[in-house]
Each structure stands twice: as C-alpha cells, then as structure tokens.
C-alpha positions in Angstrom: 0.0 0.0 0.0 1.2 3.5 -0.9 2.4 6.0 2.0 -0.5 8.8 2.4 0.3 12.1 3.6 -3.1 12.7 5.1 -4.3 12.0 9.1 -7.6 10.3 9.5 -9.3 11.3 12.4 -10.9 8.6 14.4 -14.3 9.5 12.5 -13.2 9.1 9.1 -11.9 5.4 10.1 -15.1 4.5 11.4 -16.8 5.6 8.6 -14.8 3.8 6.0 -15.1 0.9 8.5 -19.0 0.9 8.1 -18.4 1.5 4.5 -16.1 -2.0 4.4 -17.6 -3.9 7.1 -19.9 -6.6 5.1 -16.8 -7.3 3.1 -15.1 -7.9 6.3 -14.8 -11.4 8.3 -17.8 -11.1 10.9 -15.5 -11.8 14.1 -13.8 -9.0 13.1 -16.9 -6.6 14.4 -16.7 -6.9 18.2 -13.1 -5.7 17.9 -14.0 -3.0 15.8 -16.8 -2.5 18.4 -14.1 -2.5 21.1 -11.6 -0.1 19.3 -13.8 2.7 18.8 -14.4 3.0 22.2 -10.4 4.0 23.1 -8.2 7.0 21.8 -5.7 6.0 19.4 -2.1 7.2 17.9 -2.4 9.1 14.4 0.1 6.2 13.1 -2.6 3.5 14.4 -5.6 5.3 12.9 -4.0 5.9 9.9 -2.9 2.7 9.6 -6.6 1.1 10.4 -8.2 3.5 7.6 -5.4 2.9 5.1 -6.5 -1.3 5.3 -10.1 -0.7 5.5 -9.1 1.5 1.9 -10.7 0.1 -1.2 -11.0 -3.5 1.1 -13.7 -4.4 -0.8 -11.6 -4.0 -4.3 -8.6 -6.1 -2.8 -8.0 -9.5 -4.4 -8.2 -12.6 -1.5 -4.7 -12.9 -1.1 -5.0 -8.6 -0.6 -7.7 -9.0 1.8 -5.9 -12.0 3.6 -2.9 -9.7 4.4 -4.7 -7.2 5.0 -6.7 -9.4 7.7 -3.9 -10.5 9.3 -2.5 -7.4 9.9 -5.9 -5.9 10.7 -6.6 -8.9 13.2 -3.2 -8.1 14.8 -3.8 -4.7 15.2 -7.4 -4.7 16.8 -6.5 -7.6 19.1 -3.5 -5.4 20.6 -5.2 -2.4 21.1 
C-alpha cells in the first residue's frame, strides 16, 4: 500500500469501517466495536483507515494480508 500524507481522524476510520464492514470477516466486528471505544495514535488510525481503503476492491490474497494485519492490530489495542 502506498504512503499517504493525510491523518484520518478517528471518524473518518469509522466511517470507512462501516463502508467495508460486510466485506469484512464477521468476528472482526466486536473488535471493531471495542476499538472505537479507546483514543488512538495518528500512526494506528492511519494505519486502520489505510486497510479498510478500497478493502472491498482487494484480491483474496489482498484481503488476507490485509486481515492478518488488521486482526493483529485490533486484538492489541
């Protein structure tokens, strides 16, 4: 994925979240669910929206990667 020189603000990942979210794997939503609720770093948010990006375009080795990391990520907030 390319480098993006733009911030997302905790709203604009949650709405490309809800944008992606029936493309996504459905245990995926309670950590969703449960990362909204905190604060997190710019790099972390950015780094959410930037998977959740065109998600439903990916190819299914894409969207594997992309789970992993995503799965990673939500599990260690």
């Amino acid at each position: 994925m390319s480098e993006c020189k733009l911030d997302h603000s905790q709203a604009d990942v949650k709405k490309k979240y809800e944008s992606q979210a029936s493309f996504l794997p459905d245990e995926m939503q309670p950590l969703f669910e449960q990362f909204f609720e905190k604060e997190h770093v710019q790099e972390l948010l950015n780094e959410v929206f930037h998977l959740l990006k065109k998600y439903d375009l990916a190819s299914d080795e894409e969207k594997s990667e992309r789970n992993n990391r995503l799965f990673l990520v939500l599990e260690n907030v």
